[in-house]
N, C-alpha and C positions, 0 to 999 in steps of 0.2 A: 745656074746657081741661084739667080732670082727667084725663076720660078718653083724654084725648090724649096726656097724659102717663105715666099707666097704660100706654098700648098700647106707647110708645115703648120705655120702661122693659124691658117684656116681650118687644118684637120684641128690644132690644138683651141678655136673658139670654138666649132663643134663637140667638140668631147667637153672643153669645161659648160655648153651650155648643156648636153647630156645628164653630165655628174650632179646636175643642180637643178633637174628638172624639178616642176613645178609635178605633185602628186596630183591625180583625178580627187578634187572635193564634190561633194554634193553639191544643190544649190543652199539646202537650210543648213547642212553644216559653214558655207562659205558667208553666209548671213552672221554666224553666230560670233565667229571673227571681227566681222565689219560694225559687229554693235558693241566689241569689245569685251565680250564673256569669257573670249575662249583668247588666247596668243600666242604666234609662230611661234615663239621663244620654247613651246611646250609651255610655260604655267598655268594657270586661271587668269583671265583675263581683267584687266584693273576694273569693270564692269560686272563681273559673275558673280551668280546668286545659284542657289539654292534654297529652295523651301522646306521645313523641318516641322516635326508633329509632336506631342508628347500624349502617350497615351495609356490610360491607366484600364486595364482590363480585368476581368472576373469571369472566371469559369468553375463550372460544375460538373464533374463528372464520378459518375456509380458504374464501375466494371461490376457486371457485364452488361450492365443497361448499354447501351451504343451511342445516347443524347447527349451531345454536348450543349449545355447551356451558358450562355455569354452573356455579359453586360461589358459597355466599355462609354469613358468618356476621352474623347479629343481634343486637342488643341491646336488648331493648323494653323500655322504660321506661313502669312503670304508675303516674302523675301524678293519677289519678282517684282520687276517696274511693273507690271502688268495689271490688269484690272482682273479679277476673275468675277463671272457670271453665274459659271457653274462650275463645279468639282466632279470630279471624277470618282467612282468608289470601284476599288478589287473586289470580287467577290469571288477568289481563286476555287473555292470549297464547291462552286455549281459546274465546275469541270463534269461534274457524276451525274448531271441532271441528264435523262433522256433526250438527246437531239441536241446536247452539245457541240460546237465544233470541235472536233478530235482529229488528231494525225495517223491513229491505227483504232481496231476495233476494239472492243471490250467485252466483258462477261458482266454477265446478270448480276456479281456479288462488286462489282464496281459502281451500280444505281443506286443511286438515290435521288431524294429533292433539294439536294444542295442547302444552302443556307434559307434558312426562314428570318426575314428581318419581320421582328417584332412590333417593335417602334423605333423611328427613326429622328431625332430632333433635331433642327440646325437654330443653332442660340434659344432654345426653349423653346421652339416652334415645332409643332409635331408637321411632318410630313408626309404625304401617302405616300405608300411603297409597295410595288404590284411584283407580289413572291411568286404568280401565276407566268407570267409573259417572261421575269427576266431570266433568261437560261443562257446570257453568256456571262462572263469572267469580269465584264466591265458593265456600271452602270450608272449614267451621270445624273446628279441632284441637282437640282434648281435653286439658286440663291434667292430670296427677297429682298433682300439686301448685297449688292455686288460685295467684296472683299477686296478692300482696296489694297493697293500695297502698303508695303510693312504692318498692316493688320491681321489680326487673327479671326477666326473664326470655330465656334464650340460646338460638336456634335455630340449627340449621345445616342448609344445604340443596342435595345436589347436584340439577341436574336437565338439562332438556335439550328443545331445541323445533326445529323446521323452519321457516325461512322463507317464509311464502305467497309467491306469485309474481302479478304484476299491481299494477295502482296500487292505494295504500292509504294508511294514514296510518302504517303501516312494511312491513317486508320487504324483497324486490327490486326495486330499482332498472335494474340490467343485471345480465350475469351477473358485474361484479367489481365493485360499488357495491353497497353496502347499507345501507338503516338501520332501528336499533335502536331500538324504543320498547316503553314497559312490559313491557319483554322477561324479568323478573328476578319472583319471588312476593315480594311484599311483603304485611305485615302493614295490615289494610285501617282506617278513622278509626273511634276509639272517642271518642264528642263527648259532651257534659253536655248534649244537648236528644234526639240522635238514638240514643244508645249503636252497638254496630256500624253499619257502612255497610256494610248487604249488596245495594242494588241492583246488579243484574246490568250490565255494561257495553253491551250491547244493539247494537254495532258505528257507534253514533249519536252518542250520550250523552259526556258528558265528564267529567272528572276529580275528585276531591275524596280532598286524601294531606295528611300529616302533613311537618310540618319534620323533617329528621331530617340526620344527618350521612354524605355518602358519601364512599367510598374505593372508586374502579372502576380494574381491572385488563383491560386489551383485552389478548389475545393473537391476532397475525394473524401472517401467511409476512413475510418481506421485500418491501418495496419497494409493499404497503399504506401508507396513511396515514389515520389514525383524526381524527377531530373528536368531540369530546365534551363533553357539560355538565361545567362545573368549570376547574381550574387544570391545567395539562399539568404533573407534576410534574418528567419528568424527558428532556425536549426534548432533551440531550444528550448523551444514553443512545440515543435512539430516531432521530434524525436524524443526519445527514453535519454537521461543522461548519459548511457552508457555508449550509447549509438552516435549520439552527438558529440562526445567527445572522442573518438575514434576517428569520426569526420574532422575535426580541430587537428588530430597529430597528424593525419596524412598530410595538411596543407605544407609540412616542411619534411616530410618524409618521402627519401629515395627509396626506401623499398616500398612493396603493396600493402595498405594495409585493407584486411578484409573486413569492411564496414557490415556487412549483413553474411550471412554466410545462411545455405541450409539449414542447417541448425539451427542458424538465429530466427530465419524466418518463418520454423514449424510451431516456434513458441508463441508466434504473435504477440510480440511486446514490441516490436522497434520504435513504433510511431506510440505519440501520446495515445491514450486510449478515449478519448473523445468519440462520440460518435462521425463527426464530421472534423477535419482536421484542413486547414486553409496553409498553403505554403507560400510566401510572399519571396519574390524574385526580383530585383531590380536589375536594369543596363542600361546604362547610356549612350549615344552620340552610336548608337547600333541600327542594321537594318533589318532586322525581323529577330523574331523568338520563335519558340520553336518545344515540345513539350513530351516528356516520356513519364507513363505511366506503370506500375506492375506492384502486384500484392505479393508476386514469388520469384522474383528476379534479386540475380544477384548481386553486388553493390562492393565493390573492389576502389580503392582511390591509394595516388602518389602524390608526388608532386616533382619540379625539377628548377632548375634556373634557368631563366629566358635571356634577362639582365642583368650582366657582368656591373656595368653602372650602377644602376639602382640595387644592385642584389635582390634582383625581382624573383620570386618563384612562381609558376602557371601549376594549379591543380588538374591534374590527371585522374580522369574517373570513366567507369564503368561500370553498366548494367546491362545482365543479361543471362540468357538461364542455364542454368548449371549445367546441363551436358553439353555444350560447347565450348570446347575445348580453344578452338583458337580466341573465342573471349578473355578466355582467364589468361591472356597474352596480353590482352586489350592496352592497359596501363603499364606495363614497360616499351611495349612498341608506340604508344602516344609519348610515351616521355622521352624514348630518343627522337620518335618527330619532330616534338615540339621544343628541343636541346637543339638539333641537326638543324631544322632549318630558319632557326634565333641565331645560332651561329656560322653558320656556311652560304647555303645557299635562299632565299635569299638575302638572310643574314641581316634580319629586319629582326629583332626581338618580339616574339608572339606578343601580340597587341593587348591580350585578354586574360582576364583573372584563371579562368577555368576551360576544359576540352572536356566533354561528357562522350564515351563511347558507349552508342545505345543497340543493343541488339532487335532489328527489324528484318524489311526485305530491300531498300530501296539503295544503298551502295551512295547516298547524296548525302551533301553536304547541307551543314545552320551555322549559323553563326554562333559559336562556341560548346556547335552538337556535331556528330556524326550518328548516322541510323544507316547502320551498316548490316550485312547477311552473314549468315553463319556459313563458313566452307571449312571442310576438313584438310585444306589444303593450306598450312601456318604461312609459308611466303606467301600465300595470292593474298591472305589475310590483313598482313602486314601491310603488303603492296598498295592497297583496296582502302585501308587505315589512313596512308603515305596522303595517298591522292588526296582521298578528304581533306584531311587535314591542312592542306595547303593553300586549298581554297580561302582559309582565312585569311591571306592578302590578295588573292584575287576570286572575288569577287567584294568581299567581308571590309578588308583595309582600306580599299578602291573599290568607290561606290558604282562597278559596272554596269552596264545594262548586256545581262546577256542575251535578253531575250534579240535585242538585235543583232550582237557582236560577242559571240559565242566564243569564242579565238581568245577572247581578252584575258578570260578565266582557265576557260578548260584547256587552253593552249599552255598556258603558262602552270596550270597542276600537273600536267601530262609530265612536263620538260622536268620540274621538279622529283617527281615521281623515280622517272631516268636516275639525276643524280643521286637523292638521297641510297635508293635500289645500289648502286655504286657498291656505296659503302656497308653494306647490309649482306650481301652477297659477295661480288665478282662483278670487276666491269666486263666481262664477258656475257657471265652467266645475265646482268642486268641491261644490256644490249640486244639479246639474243632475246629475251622477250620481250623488249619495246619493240623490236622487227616483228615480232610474230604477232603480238598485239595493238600495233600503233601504224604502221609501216606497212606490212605485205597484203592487205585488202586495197589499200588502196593505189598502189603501183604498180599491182596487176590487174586490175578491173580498167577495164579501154572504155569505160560507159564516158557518155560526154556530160553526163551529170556529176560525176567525181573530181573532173577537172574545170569547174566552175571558179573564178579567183574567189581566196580565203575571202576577199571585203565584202564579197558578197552578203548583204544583211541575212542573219539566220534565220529571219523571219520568212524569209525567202524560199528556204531552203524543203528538200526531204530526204532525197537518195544521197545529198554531199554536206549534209547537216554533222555525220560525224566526223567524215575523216575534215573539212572544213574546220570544225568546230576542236578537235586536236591534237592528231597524228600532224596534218600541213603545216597549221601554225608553228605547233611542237619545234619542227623541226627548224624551222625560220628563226626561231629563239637565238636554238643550239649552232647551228651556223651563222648567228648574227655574234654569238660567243666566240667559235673556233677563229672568227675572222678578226674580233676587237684585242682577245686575248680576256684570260678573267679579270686583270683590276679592273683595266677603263670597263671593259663590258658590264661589271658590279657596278663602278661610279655611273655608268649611263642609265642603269636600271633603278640605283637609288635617289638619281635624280629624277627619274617617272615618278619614283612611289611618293619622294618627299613633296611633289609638286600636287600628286590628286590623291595621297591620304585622306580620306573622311570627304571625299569631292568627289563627282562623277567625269570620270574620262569618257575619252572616245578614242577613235584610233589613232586620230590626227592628232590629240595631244602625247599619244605613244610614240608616235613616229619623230614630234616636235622636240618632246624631251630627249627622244634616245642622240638627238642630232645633237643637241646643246651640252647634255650632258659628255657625250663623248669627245666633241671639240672636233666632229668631220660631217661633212653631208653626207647621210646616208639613202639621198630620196631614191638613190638611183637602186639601192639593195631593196628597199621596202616597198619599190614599184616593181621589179622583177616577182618578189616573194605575193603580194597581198594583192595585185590587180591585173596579173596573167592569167591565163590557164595553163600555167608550166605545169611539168612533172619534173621527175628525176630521172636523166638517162643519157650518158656518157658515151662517146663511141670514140676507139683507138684508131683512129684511120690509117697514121703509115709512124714509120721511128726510122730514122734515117742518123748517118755519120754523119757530125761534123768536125770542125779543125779541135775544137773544147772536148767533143765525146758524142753525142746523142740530142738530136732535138726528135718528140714526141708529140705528135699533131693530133689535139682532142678535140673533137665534136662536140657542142651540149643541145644533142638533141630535142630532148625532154625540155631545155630552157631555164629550168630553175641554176640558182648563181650558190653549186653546195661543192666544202671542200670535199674531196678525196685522196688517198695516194699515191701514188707509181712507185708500185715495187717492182724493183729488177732484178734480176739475176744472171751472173755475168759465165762467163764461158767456163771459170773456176771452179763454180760450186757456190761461191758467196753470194748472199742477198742483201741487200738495199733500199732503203723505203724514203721517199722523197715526200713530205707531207705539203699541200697545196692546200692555204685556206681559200674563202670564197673572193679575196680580194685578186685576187688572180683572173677574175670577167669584168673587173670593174670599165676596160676599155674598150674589150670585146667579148659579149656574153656570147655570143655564138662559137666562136673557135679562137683557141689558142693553143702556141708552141711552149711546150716545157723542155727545159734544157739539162739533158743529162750531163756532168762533169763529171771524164771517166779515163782515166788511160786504158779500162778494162775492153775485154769485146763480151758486148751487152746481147745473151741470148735469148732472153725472154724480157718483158714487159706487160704486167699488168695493172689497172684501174680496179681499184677497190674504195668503193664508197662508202665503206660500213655501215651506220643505221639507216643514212640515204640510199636508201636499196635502190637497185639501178633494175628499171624497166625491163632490159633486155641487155643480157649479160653476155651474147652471144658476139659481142664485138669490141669487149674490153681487155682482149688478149692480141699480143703481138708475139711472135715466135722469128727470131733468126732461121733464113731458108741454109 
C-alpha cells in the first residue's frame, strides 16, 4: 500500500512538472525577458520600448510613364535604452535589381534598378549613397552624430524607381492602373530581442515595420483617381462636387453606392480638371501605406458598423475594372467581413476608418488595402477577400514580424477564413475546402522538410514555409479552440490582442497571454503543437468489453495533441458520436483509452478527425469479428 502510494505521489510530481514545462526559448528572446521588455505574464514588459517614425512623403506619378518619383522627410524616434550608431534603411523596391537574393526565379519584365536614391540627408547633412553596389533590401547609413536615446533623428530623402511590369504583389497592373507597395525607403525595426531587422525581403517573405505616423501626397495628371491607405484629406479639392459627394453618402450608406461608373468615367470630369491633381492621405499609429492608381477603373463604396459602442461605421470601397464581375461583389462581401469579424470572430471592432478593395494580381494584404486577382469563381473571390481582410489584426492590429514568424498572421487569417466561410456557405461545404486547400498537401507529403516544428523561424524556411506558415498553425488555433471552448478560448485571445495592440509580439508572448488569459498552463499543448515534428495520424488499435460498455485504445502516431470523434454503431442499426477534444493527451500524448458507455453490442468504431485529416486512414476502423 506504501509503495503504491510512493509511486502515485511520484507519477503525480512527474506529470505536474510535465503540464508546466518550461517552453524551448532562444538565447536573445530569453535576454529580452531578463532586461524586462518582454514578461511571462504575456504583457509588455514594465521595460519595453518601441521605436516610432513620422513620415511625410510625396510622390509622382504619370501612367503610363512607369517613374515613380519620391520625396520624403523623417522623423525617427530613438525610444530604446540603446545608443544607435547607425540606422538601418528598407529599400524593399531593389528586390527587382539583377542579382538580388530571391527564393524562386523571375522573368525579364520583373528587372529593374530598383530604387535610385537621389539625395540622402541625416539632420541636413548630405550623405553619399552608392545606387551602383546596393542590390540588397537592406542598407545601413552612418551617424555623425550617435542618436542617443529618447532622441530623434531627421532624414530627408529624394529618390526614385521604375515600375516592374507583370503580375506581382505591386507594379503594373495595365498600362494606366498601378499599384504602390513598399514603394518609399523606410527606416527598418530596431526591437529589444532582435536589434536591426536586416533580413533581406527575398521576394517571398513578409513584412515586420514599426507604427509610425504617415502623411502621403499622390501627385497624378487629371482625371486619375488614387485609393490609398489612410483618410482622403481633401476629396474636395481633388474631385468634381458631384463625385465627392457620392463619396460623403456611402460613408453611412449600407447599400453600394456607385462613385464612378463607366459612364462616369468616359466623360472625364470626376477629378478636378487641374493639370496635376495632388491627393493628400493621412494615418496614424499604422505600419505601412500602400497605393492604387487608375484613370478607368471602377470606384464602388458602403459602409457598415464595426462599433456597437461608439456607433463607429468602417467605409468599404472598391476599384476595379468593369468586366469583372466578382469585383462588383467587392463591397458587400468587405462589409460582411468587416461586420463578421468586429463582431464574432475575432470579435475585435475593425481598428480602421476605411477597407479599399483594389483590383491587381498579388491576393496580399495593406494596411486598410487589399490588391486582390480577378477569378470568375464568386466564392474563391469572397474567400480570397475573407483572408485579406483579416490580416488587419494580424499582422495590421499586432505589430508582427512575419518575416520570422509567419504562423502569427497567416495562421491566424487562414483559422479566420475557416470560420467566417462557416457562415457564408456551409460548415461542410466550408470544411471540405480548408481540407483540400489548407490540410491535404501537407498530410500527405512524407518530405522531412514539411514536418519541420511550426517555431521554426520563416526565415529559415522554403519547402515548409507554407504549410508552417498556415494550414499547421491554423489548425493549432482551432484545436487550442475545440479544447478551451469559445468564451475562455475568446477571453484568452483578447487577452493576446489587448496586451500587444499597436506593439510587436513574438510567439512567447502568444503563448504567455493565452496561459494568463485562459487561467491554465498550456506549455504542455503549445510544446506539442509549435516545437515537434508532429503530424496528424490516429490509429484504432483494439475496442474491447468492459463491465460499463467498451474501452477503445488510440495510438497518436502522427503526435500532434488534435480532437477527433468515435462514432459507433451498435449491432441495432443506431449511431453514436463521442466527441474527444485535445484535452484528452494532456497525460498521455502517445496512447489513450476512450471509454464507450453502452448496454448496446458495439459493431463498428470509427476515428474521424475532420479538418485534421489523418495521415493514414487505413487503421481508424474497428469492425466486431
Amino acid at each position: 500500500m506504501l509503495k503504491t502510494t510512493l509511486l502515485s505521489i511520484v507519477l503525480a510530481i512527474i506529470f505536474l512538472q510535465a503540464s508546466s514545462q518550461e517552453l524551448y526559448m532562444p538565447r536573445d528572446i530569453k535576454l529580452a525577458y531578463q532586461k524586462g521588455t518582454r514578461s511571462t505574464d504575456g504583457r509588455p514588459g514594465k521595460n519595453y520600448w518601441q521605436n516610432f517614425g513620422r513620415y511625410d512623403i510625396s510622390i509622382s506619378v504619370a501612367p503610363p510613364n512607369l517613374n515613380v518619383k519620391g520625396v520624403e522627410h523623417i522623423t525617427y524616434v530613438n525610444n530604446s535604452p540603446d545608443t544607435l550608431r547607425r540606422l538601418n534603411m528598407k529599400l524593399i523596391m531593389n528586390i527587382h535589381r539583377p542579382g538580388a537574393a530571391r527564393f524562386s526565379s523571375t522573368s525579364a519584365d520583373y528587372l529593374t534598378d530598383g530604387i535610385q536614391v537621389d539625395t540622402f540627408k541625416v539632420n541636413g547633412e548630405k550623405k553619399t549613397w552608392n545606387n551602383v553596389t546596393a542590390k540588397a533590401t537592406n542598407q545601413g547609413v552612418s551617424l555623425s552624430k550617435p542618436l542617443m536615446p529618447h532622441d530623434s533623428v531627421k532624414l530627408d530623402i529624394a529618390w526614385h524607381y521604375q515600375l516592374a511590369k507583370g503580375p506581382g504583389r505591386e507594379g503594373v497592373i495595365d498600362s494606366t492602373s498601378f499599384y504602390l507597395a513598399y514603394f518609399y525607403p523606410r527606416v527598418s525595426v530596431y526591437d529589444d530581442y532582435n536589434g536591426w531587422d536586416r533580413l533581406d525581403f527575398l521576394d517571398a517573405q513578409e513584412f515586420y515595420n514599426d507604427f509610425n505616423d504617415y502623411t502621403l501626397n499622390v501627385t497624378v495628371p487629371k482625371n486619375f483617381i488614387v485609393w490609398a491607405t489612410g483618410t482622403l484629406q481633401n476629396a474636395k479639392q481633388v474631385l468634381q462636387p458631384e463625385y465627392a459627394a457620392r463619396l460623403e453618402k456611402s460613408f453611412t450608406s449600407d447599400s453600394t453606392i456607385h462613385i464612378a461608373t463607366q459612364e462616369d468615367l468616359a466623360k472625364k470630369a470626376i477629378t478636378a480638371q487641374n493639370d496635376l491633381n495632388t491627393w493628400t492621405w493621412k494615418a496614424t499609429d499604422i505600419s505601412d501605406v500602400a497605393v492604387g492608381i487608375s484613370d478607368h477603373y471602377d470606384w464602388d463604396a458602403a459602409s457598415v458598423l464595426v462599433d456597437d459602442a461608439a456607433n463607429r461605421r468602417a467605409s468599404m470601397q472598391a476599384a476595379f475594372q468593369d468586366k469583372s464581375q466578382d469585383f462588383h461583389h467587392s463591397v458587400q462581401f468587405g462589409r460582411n467581413a468587416l461586420g463578421w469579424f468586429s463582431h464574432n470572430w475575432p470579435g475585435v471592432p475593425y481598428p480602421f476608418p476605411k477597407m479599399t478593395a483594389f483590383q491587381g494580381f498579388a491576393d496580399m494584404e495593406y494596411p486598410m488595402m487589399v490588391n486582390d486577382s480577378h477569378t470568375d469563381d464568386l466564392r474563391f473571390a469572397q474567400l480570397v477577400q475573407d483572408h485579406e481582410i483579416a490580416h488587419t489584426y494580424f499582422p495590421f492590429y499586432m505589430g508582427i514580424n512575419e518575416s520570422r514568424y509567419a504562423f502569427m498572421d497567416e495562421g491566424w487569417a487562414t483559422t479566420h477564413e475557416l470560420l467566417i466561410g462557416k457562415t457564408e456557405t456551409n460548415v461542410k461545404q466550408a470544411e471540405d475546402f480548408y481540407k483540400q486547400f489548407r490540410v491535404n498537401y501537407w498530410i500527405h507529403d512524407k518530405s522531412t522538410a514539411e514536418d519541420l516544428p511550426v517555431i521554426t523561424p520563416s526565415s529559415e524556411e522554403r519547402a515548409a514555409y507554407g504549410n508552417n506558415s498556415y494550414g499547421k498553425p491554423s489548425l493549432s488555433y482551432l484545436a487550442l479552440k475545440d479544447m478551451l471552448g469559445d468564451e475562455l478560448f475568446k477571453k484568452a485571445l483578447h487577452n493576446y490582442m489587448n496586451n500587444w495592440h499597436g506593439k510587436h509580439p513574438i510567439p512567447w508572448d502568444y503563448f504567455n497571454s493565452m496561459n494568463s488569459g485562459s487561467g491554465k498552463n498550456l506549455n504542455w499543448f503549445f510544446n506539442n503543437w509549435f516545437f515537434t515534428n508532429y503530424y496528424d495520424d490516429l490509429a484504432l488499435e483494439n475496442v474491447t468489453k468492459t463491465a460499463a460498455g467498451y474501452k477503445a485504445d488510440v495510438k497518436n502516431v502522427g503526435g500532434f495533441v488534435i480532437p477527433f470523434d468515435v462514432k459507433v454503431t451498435y449491432g441495432d442499426g443506431t449511431t453514436e458520436s463521442f466527441h474527444q477534444t485535445p484535452a484528452v493527451w494532456e497525460k498521455n500524448q502517445k496512447q489513450i483509452a476512450i471509454l464507450i458507455k453502452t448496454t448496446k453490442t458495439v459493431k463498428a468504431v470509427v476515428l474521424d478527425n475532420g479538418i485534421f485529416m489523418d495521415a493514414d486512414e487505413s487503421n481508424n476502423k474497428w469492425i466486431a469479428k
